[in-house]
KOLTORMI-660807 format. One record per residue (C-alpha): y, x, z. Coordinates in steps of 0.5 Angstrom, whole numbers, padded with zeros to 4 digits, always signed. Each point is the difference from the previous one (the first is absolute). Layout:
// KOLTORMI-660807
YXZ...
// end
This chain:
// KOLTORMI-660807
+0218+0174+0087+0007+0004+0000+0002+0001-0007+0001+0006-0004+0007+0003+0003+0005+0005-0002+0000+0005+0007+0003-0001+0006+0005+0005-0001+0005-0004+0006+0001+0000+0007-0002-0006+0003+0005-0003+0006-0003+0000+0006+0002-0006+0003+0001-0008-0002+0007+0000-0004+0005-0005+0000+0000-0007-0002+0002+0000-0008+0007-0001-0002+0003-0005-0003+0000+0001-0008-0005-0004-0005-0006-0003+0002-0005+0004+0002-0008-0001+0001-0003-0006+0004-0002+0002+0006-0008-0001+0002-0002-0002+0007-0006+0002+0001-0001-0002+0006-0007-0005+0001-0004+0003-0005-0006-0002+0004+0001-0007-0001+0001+0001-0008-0007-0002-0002+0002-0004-0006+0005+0002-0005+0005-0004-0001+0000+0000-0008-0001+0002-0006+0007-0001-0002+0005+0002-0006+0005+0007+0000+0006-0002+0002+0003+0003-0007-0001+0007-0002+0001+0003+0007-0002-0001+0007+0001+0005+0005-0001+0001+0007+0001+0003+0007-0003+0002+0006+0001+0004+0006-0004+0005+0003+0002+0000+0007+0001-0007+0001-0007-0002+0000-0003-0001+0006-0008+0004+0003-0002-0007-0002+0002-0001-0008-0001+0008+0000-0008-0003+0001+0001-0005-0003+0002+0004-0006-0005+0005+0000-0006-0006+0001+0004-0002-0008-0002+0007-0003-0007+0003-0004-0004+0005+0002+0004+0006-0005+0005-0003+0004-0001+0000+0007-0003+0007-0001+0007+0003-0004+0004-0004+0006-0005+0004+0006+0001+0008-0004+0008-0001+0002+0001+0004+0006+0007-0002+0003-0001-0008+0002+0007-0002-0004-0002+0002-0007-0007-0003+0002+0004-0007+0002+0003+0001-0006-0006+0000-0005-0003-0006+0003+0007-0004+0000+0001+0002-0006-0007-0002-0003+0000-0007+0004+0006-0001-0003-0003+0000-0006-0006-0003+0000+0004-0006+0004+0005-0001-0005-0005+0001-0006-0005-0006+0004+0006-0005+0001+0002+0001-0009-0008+0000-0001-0003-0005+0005-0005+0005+0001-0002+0002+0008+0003+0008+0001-0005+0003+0001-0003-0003-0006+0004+0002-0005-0003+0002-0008+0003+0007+0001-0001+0005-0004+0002+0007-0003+0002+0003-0006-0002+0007-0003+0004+0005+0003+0005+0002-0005+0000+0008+0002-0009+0001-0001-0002-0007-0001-0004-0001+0006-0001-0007+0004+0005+0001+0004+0007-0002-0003+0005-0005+0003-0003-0006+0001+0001-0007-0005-0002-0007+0002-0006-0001-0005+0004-0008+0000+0004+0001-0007+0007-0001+0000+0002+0002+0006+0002+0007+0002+0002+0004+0006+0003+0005+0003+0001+0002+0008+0003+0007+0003+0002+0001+0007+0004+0006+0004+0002+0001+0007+0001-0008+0004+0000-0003-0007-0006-0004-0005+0002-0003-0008-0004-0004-0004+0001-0001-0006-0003-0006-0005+0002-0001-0007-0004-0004-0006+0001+0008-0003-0001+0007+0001+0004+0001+0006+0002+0006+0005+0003+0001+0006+0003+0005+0005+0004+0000+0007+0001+0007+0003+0004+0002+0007+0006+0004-0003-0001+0008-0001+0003+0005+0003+0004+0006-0002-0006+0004+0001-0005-0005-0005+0005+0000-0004+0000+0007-0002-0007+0000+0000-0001-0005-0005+0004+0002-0006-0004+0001-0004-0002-0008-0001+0007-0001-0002+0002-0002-0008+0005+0006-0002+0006-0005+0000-0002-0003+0007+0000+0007+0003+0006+0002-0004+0002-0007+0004-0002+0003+0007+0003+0006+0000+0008-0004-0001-0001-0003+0005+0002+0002+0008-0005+0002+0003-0001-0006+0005-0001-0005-0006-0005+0004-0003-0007-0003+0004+0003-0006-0001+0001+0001-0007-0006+0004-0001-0004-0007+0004+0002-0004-0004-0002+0004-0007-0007+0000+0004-0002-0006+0001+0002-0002-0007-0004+0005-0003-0006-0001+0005+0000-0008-0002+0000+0002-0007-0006+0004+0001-0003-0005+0003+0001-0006-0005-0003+0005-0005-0006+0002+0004+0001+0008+0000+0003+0002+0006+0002+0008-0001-0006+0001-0005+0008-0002-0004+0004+0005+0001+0006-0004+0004+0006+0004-0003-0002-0001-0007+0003-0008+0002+0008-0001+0001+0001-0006+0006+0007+0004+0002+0002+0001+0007+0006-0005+0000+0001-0007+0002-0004-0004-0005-0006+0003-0003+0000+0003-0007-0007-0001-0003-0001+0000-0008-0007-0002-0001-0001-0005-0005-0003-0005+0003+0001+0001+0007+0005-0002+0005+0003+0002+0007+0004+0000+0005+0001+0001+0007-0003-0004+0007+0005-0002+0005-0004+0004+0007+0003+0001+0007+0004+0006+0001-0003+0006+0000-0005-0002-0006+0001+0000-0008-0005-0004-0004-0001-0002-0008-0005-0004-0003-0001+0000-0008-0003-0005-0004-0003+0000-0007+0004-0005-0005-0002-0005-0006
// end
């Protein structure tokens, strides 16, 4: 059930970070704590406006959630979740799906394990196995994780989101070719010490972006500009972007399809 992604060219920490800083409002934290005793939904409810984003944390989660999250999966899914080889990246794929399911079942009313998923065609060969889409309409979600941190995303349009534990040095000289020309041009003004941030930063926006369309790397990420600086620069009519506020140590970015 994980959505098209544009690669994972970054190094992920190895460790949980730091508790975000004090800036704008960043996602609602979820506790996934007692999902063995969710057994009926909530909802449905309403979007709370044009975006809703969330956040969980992988290595807060006890052996108990971790179970419990793992009991809220499918079959395609328990099976992607035991092919990974080290048990952090397997936590994290069952956080992040559960995490998922949990906040789609609350919007819903429907029980998390019984939610109408389907997939899109893949965007590359056309097969059935592209991002995954709620066959409910009107409401469209992205999720990503990396390192410690999951992101969800829901919105009543197109939608994608990133987060990515910051690059470093050698990541960033190997993945250059992802870069818009102005954005490398960018990058290599800068001191060298500000440049897996700068790069981090323009990844996430591209690889949100890439999302929301639904083509993962079947488009080529430098043909977009989304700049490397503070703000994101995206000039696509239609869509907006801007970035999330993460723990250090972490960049995100959400795109969201506009009327």
């Amino acid at each position: 059930m994980s959505e098209p992604r544009a690669g994972r060219l970054l190094d992920r920490p190895a460790h949980a970070p730091p508790p975000a800083p004090s800036g704008p409002p960043g996602p609602a934290v979820l506790d996934l704590s007692g999902l063995r005793h969710r057994t009926r939904a909530p909802g449905p409810r309403v979007l709370r406006g044009p975006l809703e984003l969330y956040l969980a944390h992988v290595g807060v989660q006890d052996r108990r959630t971790l179970l419990d999250a793992r009991e809220l999966l499918d079959t395609e899914e328990r099976a992607r979740a035991r092919a990974f080889r080290h048990d952090r990246d397997r936590d994290a794929y069952v956080v992040a799906h559960a995490a998922l399911r949990d906040v789609l079942s609350a919007l819903l009313g429907v029980r998390a394990e019984a939610l109408p998923l389907a997939r899109e065609p893949c965007a590359g060969c056309g097969g059935p196995h592209g991002r995954p889409v709620l066959r409910t309409p009107g409401v469209h979600f992205s999720l990503s994780h990396s390192g410690d941190l999951v992101l969800v995303a829901l919105a009543p349009a197109p939608v994608g989101v990133d987060v990515e534990g910051l690059a470093t040095a050698r990541a960033v000289l190997g993945a250059q070719s992802a870069l818009h020309p102005a954005e490398a041009d960018e990058l290599a003004r800068l001191p060298a010490h500000e440049r897996p941030a700068a790069f981090t930063r323009a990844w996430v926006r591209k690889e949100a972006y890439l999302k929301g369309l639904g083509t993962g790397l079947v488009r080529d990420p430098a043909l977009d500009y989304v700049g490397t600086g503070p703000l994101p620069a995206l000039q696509a009519p239609g869509w907006s972007m801007r970035d999330v506020p993460v723990p250090a140590g972490y960049a995100a970015a959400v795109a969201l399809r506009t009327p």
